[in-house]
C-alpha positions in Angstrom: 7.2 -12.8 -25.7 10.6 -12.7 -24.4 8.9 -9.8 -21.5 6.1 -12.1 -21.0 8.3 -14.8 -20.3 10.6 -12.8 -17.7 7.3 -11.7 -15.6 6.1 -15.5 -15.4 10.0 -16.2 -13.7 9.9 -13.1 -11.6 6.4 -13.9 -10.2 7.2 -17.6 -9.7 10.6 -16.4 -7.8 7.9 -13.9 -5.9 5.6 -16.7 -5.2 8.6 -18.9 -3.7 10.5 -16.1 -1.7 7.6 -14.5 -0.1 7.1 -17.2 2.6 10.6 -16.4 3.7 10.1 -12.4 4.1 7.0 -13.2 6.4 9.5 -15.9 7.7 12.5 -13.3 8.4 9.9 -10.5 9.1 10.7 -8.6 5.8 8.8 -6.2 3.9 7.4 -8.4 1.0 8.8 -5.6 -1.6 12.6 -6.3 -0.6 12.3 -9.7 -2.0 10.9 -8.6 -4.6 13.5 -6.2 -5.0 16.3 -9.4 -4.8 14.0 -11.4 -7.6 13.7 -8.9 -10.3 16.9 -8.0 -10.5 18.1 -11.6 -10.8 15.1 -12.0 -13.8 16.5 -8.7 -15.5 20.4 -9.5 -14.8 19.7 -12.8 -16.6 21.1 -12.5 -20.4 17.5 -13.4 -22.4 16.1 -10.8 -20.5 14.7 -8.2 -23.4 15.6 -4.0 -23.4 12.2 -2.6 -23.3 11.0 0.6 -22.7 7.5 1.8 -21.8 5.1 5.1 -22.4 5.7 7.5 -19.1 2.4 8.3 -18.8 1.2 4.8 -19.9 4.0 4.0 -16.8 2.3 6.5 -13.9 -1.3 5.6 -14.6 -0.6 1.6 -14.4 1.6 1.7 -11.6 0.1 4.2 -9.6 -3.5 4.7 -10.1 -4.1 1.2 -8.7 -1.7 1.9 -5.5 -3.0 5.7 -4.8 -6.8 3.9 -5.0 -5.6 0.9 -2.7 -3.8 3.6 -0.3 -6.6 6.5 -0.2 -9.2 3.4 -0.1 -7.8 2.4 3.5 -7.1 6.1 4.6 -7.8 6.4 8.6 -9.3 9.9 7.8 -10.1 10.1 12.0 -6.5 9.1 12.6 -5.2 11.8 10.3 -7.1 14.4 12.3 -6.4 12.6 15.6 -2.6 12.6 14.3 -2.3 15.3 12.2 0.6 16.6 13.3 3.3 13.3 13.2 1.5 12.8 9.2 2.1 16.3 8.2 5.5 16.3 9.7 6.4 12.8 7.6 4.5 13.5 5.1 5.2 16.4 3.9 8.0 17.7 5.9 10.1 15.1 5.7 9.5 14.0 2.1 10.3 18.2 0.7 13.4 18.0 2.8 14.7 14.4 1.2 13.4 15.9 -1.9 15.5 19.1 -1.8 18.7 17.6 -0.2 18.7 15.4 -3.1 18.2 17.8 -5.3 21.5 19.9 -3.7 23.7 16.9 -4.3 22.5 16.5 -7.5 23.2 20.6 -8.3 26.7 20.9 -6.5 28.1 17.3 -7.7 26.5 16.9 -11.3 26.0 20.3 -12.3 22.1 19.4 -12.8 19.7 22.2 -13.4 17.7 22.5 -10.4 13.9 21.4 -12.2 16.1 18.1 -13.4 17.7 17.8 -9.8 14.1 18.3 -7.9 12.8 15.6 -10.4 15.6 13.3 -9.2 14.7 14.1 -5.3 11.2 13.8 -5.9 11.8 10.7 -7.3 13.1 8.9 -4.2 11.6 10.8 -1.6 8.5 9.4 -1.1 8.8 6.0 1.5 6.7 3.0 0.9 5.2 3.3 4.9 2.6 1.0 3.9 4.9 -1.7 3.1 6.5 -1.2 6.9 3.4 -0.6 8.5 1.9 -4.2 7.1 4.8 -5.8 8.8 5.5 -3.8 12.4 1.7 -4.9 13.0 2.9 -8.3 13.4 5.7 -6.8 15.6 3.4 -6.1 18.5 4.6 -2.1 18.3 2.8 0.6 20.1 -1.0 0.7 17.4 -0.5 4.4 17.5 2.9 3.8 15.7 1.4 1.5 13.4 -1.2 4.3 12.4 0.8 7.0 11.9 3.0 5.3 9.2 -0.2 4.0 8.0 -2.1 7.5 7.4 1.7 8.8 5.9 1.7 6.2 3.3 -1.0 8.1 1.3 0.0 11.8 2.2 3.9 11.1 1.4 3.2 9.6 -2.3 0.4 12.1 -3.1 3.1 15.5 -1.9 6.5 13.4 -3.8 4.3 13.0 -7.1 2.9 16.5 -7.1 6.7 17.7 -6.7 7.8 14.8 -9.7 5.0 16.2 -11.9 6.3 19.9 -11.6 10.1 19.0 -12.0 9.1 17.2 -14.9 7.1 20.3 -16.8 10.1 22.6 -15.5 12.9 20.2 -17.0 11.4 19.9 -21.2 10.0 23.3 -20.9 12.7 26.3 -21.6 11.0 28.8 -19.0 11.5 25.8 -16.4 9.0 26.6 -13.3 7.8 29.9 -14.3 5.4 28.6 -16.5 4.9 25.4 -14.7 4.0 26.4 -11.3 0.7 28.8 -12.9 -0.2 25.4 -14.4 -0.4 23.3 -11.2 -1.5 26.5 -8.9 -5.2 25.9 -11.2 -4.4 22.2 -11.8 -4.5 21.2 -7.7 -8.1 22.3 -6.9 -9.1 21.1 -10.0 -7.9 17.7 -9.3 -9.5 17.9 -5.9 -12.9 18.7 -7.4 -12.9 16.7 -10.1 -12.0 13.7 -8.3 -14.7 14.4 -5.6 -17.5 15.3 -8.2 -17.1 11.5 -9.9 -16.3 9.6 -6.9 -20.0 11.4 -5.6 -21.3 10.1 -9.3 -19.5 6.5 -8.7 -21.5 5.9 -5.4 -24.9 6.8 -7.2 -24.5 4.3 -10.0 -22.4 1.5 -8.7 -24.8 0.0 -6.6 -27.0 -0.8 -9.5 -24.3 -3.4 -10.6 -24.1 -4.9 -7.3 -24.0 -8.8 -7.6 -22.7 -8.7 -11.1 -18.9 -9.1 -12.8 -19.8 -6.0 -14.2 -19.1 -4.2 -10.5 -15.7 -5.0 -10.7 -15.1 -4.5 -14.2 -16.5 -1.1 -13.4 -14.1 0.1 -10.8 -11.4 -0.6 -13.0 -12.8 1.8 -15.6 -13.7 4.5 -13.1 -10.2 4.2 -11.5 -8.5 4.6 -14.8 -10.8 6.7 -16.2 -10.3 9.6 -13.3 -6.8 9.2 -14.0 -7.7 9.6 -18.1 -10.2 12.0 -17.5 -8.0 14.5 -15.7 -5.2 14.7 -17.6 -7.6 15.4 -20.5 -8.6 18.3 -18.1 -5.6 19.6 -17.0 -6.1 18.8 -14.1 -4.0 16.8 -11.5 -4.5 13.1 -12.1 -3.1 12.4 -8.6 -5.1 14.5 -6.3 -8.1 13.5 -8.8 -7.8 9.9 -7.6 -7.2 10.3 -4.6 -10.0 12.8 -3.9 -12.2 9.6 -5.5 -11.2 7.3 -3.6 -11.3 8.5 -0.5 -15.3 9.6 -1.5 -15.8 5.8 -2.7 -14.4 4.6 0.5 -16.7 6.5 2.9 -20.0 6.5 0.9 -20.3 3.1 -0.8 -19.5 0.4 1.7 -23.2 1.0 3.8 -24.5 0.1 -0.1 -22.1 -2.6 -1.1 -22.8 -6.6 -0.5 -20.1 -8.8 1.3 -20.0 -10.7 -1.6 -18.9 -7.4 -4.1 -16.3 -6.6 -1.2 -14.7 -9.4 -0.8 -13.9 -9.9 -4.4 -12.8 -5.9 -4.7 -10.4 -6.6 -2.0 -9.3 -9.6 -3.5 -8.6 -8.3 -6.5 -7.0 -4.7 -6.2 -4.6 -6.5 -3.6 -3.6 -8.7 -6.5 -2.7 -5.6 -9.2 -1.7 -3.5 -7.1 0.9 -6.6 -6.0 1.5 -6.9 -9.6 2.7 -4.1 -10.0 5.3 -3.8 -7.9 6.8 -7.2 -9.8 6.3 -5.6 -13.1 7.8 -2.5 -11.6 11.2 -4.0 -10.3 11.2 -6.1 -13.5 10.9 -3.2 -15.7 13.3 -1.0 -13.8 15.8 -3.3 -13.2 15.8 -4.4 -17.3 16.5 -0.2 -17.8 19.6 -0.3 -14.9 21.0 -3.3 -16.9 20.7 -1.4 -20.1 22.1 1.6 -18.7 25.2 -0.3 -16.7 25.6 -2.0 -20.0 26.4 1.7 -21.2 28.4 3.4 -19.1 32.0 2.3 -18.5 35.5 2.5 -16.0 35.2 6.3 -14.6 32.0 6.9 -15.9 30.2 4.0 -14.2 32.3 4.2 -10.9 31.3 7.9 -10.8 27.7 7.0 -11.4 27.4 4.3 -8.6 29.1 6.4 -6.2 26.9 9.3 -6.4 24.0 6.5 -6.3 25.2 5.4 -3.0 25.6 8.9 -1.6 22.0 9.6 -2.6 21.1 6.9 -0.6 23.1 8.1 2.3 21.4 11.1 1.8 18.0 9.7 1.4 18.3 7.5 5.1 20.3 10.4 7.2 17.8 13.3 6.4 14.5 10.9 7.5 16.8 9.6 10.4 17.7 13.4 11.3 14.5 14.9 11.3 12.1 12.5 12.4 14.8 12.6 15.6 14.7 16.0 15.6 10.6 16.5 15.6 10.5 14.2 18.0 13.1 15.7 20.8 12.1 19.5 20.1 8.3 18.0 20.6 8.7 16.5 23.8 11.0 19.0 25.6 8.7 21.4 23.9 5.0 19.8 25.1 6.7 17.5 28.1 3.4 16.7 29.6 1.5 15.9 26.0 -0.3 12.9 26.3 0.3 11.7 22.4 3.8 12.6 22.6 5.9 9.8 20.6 8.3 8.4 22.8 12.2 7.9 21.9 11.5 4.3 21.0 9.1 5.4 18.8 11.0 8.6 16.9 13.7 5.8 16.4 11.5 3.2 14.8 9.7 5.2 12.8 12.8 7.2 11.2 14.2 3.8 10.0 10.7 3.1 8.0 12.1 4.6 5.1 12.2 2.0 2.9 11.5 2.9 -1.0 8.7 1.1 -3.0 6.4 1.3 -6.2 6.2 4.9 -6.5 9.7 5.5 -6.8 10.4 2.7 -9.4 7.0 4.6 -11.2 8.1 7.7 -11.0 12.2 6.9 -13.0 9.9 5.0 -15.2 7.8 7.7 -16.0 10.8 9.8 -17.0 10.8 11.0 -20.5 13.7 9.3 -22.4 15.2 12.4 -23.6 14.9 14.2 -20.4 18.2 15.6 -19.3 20.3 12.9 -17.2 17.9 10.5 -17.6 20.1 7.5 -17.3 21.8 8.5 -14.0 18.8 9.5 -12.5 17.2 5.6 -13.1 20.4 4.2 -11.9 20.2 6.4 -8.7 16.4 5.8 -8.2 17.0 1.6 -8.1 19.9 2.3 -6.2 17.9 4.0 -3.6 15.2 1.4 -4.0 17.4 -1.4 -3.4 19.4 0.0 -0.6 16.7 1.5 1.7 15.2 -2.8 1.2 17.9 -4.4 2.0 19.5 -2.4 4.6 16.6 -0.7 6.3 14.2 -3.3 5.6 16.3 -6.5 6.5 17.4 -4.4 9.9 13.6 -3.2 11.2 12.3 -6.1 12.8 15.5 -6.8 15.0 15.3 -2.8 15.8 11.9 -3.4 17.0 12.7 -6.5 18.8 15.9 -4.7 20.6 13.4 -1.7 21.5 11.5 -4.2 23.9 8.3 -2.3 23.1 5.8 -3.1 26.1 2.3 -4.7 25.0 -0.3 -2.1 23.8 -3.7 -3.4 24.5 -6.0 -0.3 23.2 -7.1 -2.6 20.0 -7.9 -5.5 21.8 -9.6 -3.4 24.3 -11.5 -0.7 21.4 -12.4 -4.5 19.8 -14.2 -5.8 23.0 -16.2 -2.9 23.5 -17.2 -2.6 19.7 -18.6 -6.5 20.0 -20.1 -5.6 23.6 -22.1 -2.9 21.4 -22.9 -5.1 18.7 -24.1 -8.0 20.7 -26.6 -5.8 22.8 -27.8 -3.8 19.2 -28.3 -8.2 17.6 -30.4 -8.9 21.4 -32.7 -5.6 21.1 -33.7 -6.7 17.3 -35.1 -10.2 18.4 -37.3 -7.8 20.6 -40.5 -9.6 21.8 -40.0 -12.9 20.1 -40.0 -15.9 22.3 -39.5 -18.2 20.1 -37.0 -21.7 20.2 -35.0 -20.0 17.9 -35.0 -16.2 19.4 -33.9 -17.9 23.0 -31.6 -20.1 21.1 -30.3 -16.5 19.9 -30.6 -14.9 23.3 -28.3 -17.9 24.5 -25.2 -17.4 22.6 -25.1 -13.9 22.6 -25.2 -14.2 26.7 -22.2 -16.4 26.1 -20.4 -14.2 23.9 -20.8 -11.4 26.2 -19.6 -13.9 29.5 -16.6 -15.0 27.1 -15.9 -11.5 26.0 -15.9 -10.0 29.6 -13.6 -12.4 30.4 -11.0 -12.2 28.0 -11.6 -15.9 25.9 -13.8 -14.9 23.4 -10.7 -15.1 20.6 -10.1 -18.8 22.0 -13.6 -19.7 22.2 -14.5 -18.3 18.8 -11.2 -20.5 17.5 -12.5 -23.4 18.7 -16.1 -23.2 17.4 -15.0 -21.7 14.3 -12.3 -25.0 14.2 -15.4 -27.2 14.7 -17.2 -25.6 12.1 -14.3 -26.1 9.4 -14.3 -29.7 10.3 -17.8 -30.3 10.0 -18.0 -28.4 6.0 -15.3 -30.6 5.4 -16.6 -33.9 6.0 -19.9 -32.8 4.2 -17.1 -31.3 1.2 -15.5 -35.0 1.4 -19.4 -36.8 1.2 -20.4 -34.2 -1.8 -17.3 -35.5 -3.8 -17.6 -39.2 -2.7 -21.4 -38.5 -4.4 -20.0 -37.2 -7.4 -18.0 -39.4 -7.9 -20.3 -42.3 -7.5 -22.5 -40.6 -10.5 -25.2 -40.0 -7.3 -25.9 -36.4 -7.9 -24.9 -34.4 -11.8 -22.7 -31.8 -11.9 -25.6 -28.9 -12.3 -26.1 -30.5 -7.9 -22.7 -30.8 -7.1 -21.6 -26.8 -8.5 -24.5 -25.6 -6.4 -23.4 -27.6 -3.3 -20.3 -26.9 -4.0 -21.0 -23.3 -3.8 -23.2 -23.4 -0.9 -20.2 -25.2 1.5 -17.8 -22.3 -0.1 -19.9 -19.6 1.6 -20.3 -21.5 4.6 -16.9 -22.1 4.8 -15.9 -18.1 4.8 -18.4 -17.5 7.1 -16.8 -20.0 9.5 -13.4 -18.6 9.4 -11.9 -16.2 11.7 -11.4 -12.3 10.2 -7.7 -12.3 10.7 -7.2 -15.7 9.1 -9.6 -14.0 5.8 -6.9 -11.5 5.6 -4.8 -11.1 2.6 -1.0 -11.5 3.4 2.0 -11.0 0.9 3.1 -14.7 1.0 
């Protein structure tokens, strides 16, 4: 109870603070950060501990899904380069500089050491991505971090799970690294072979609660499934989602997408509370242990892991992105300085590296300063990257980018003449009526106030379901219409209501 109790106050803290990180351009998970550790600091706050593997499939199941769901797979191969680079360049370098310190300093086997590295390698991109969009910074920026937020978990949790098996296992990564050579395409294929079986039966419970309550067993169960397998549960779920996500939304209903959205935001924001809850109650526990030297050793090797952690990012995005342009100086898609700079301070630590200690074994070998390290590095990459990004990007002066704004108008340009030809020969009061408005659209979109017009009418709209929202109730009220009436109305206005509101203002924000 005493667990419950602490996740009610950290996600009422969550709910208060996160107005102010869209306030102070934040990332949402660096108030979260502040909040649980004031919830597990607090003395009624209970030790717990929970299952490793119970710990990777809850926390990060939900977030590879949510990340893999949204992958820009023709912005990966447009931008292959900058992803691989970040992803997987730059996380196996913070992964085995990390690993070094923790070898020459603590004496640390190396499997134990890479586990530790692996553990806060990985960046939370998405997290920084969310917010530079409202930043106005160059879009190809924006999508670059986007397309590493998947790649950068998926290489930092394959490197975790090896680590791991190499640290309880005497022969350490000779017998390990067989394992994962078979378990890799076996993940891939597994994970593509259900997603393919997904898409054929999830349609049929389209409409239906069931729909949703199915993707949560299918998510889970990939996970299940493949470690039942042997088989990576990482790449199995990613392989599926990504499948999902380019087969099934041409045969899913708005209605069924809206709520998935809805919904997998919500866990997937969940767990990121529990996550700096559950962490932070460990770090207490652990403090709580260690004491004079032993603790002042601890914290200082903590805080030269995160020193670590920010100067190798910082270092080699820099140096990709120099050796790249005096390499290729007439590359069109060359990043430019501004952009090398911006991007190597997105290196901010999330979810999967407060997942990953989690998942640690409690007898594995320096368990305790490994968990201490990893919500060090968590907490410091938040507050001192994360508090400092948006004034970098303000001092940067990045000029405006219009390539979405102009990609959008050509896109609605296209859809406007494909809604015209489908009236075809009708002539009609209600086909002209038709023809009408999309002849303004296009005159509005040509010249730039089709966002202002489409405001106002969608403003008029609002104001009109409203009044008839106000007359339902007033009816209700008066005991004119039953309940049965008003709940169908009710209903009816709700779906009018979404269709009359703008996409960006439908958009799911962290506060």
């Amino acid at each position: 109870m005493a667990l419950f109790e602490s996740m009610l106050l950290l996600c009422l803290l969550a709910i208060a603070l996160l107005p102010l990180s869209r306030k102070l351009s934040l990332p949402y998970p660096t108030v979260l950060a502040a909040a649980g550790l004031a919830v597990a600091a607090m003395p009624w706050s209970p030790e717990i501990a929970i299952d490793p593997q119970l710990a990777l499939v809850l926390f990060i199941a939900p977030a590879l899904l949510d990340a893999a769901y949204d992958m820009p797979l023709r912005t990966l191969r447009r931008f292959w380069l900058p992803t691989v680079s970040l992803a997987a360049v730059a996380v196996i370098l913070t992964a085995l500089a990390v690993a070094w310190l923790g070898v020459a300093w603590k004496g640390m086997p190396w499997a134990v050491a890479l586990a530790l590295g692996a553990i806060v390698a990985p960046p939370d991109a998405a997290a920084a991505a969310a917010m530079l969009s409202r930043l106005h910074l160059p879009r190809r920026t924006v999508q670059v971090l986007t397309a590493e937020s998947l790649l950068n978990d998926a290489v930092a949790l394959l490197l975790f799970g090896a680590a791991v098996a190499a640290g309880m296992s005497d022969r350490g990564f000779a017998e390990t690294l067989p394992v994962m050579a078979l378990a890799i395409p076996g993940g891939l294929v597994l994970g593509f072979l259900l997603g393919r079986i997904y898409v054929v039966f999830a349609p049929r419970l389209s409409g239906t609660l069931g729909a949703t309550l199915f993707e949560f067993t299918a998510t889970f169960g990939v996970w299940v499934v493949a470690e039942e397998l042997h088989a990576s549960p990482i790449l199995a779920v990613v392989a599926y989602a990504m499948v999902v996500a380019h087969h099934l939304p041409s045969k899913q209903p708005p209605r069924d997408r809206v709520h998935s959205y809805s919904v997998w935001a919500a866990i997937v924001f969940f767990g990121n509370v529990v996550a700096f809850l559950l962490l932070g109650l460990q770090a207490r526990t652990i403090v709580g242990k260690m004491h004079g030297a032993e603790l002042s050793q601890a914290l200082v090797f903590a805080g030269t892991a995160l020193a670590v952690v920010i100067a190798v990012r910082v270092a080699w995005v820099m140096l990709y992105n120099r050796v790249l342009n005096l390499a290729w100086p007439r590359r069109r898609d060359n990043p430019t300085l501004k952009q090398g700079v911006v991007a190597s301070w997105c290196g901010m630590r999330g979810l999967v590296t407060l997942a990953t200690a989690l998942a640690l074994p409690a007898q594995f070998p320096s368990r305790d300063l490994i968990v201490l390290t990893a919500l060090t590095v968590v907490v410091g990459t938040l507050v001192f990257q994360g508090s400092t990004l948006a004034l970098l990007v303000r001092w940067m002066r990045f000029g405006p980018d219009q390539s979405f704004d102009e990609e959008l108008a050509r896109a609605r340009l296209a859809l406007l003449d494909t809604a015209e030809e489908a009236l075809g020969d009708d002539r009609s009061e209600a086909a002209e009526h038709l023809r009408t408005s999309y002849t303004d659209a296009r005159d509005a979109i040509a010249s730039g106030s089709l966002p202002q017009a489409e405001q106002r009418i969608f403003a008029l709209k609002r104001e009109g379901i409203e009044a008839r929202r106000e007359k339902l109730h007033a009816m209700r009220r008066a005991g004119e219409i039953e309940d049965d009436v008003f709940h169908a109305i009710e209903n009816e206005l709700d779906w009018a209501q979404l269709a009359a509101t703008s996409p960006e203002e439908l958009e799911i924000v962290e506060g």
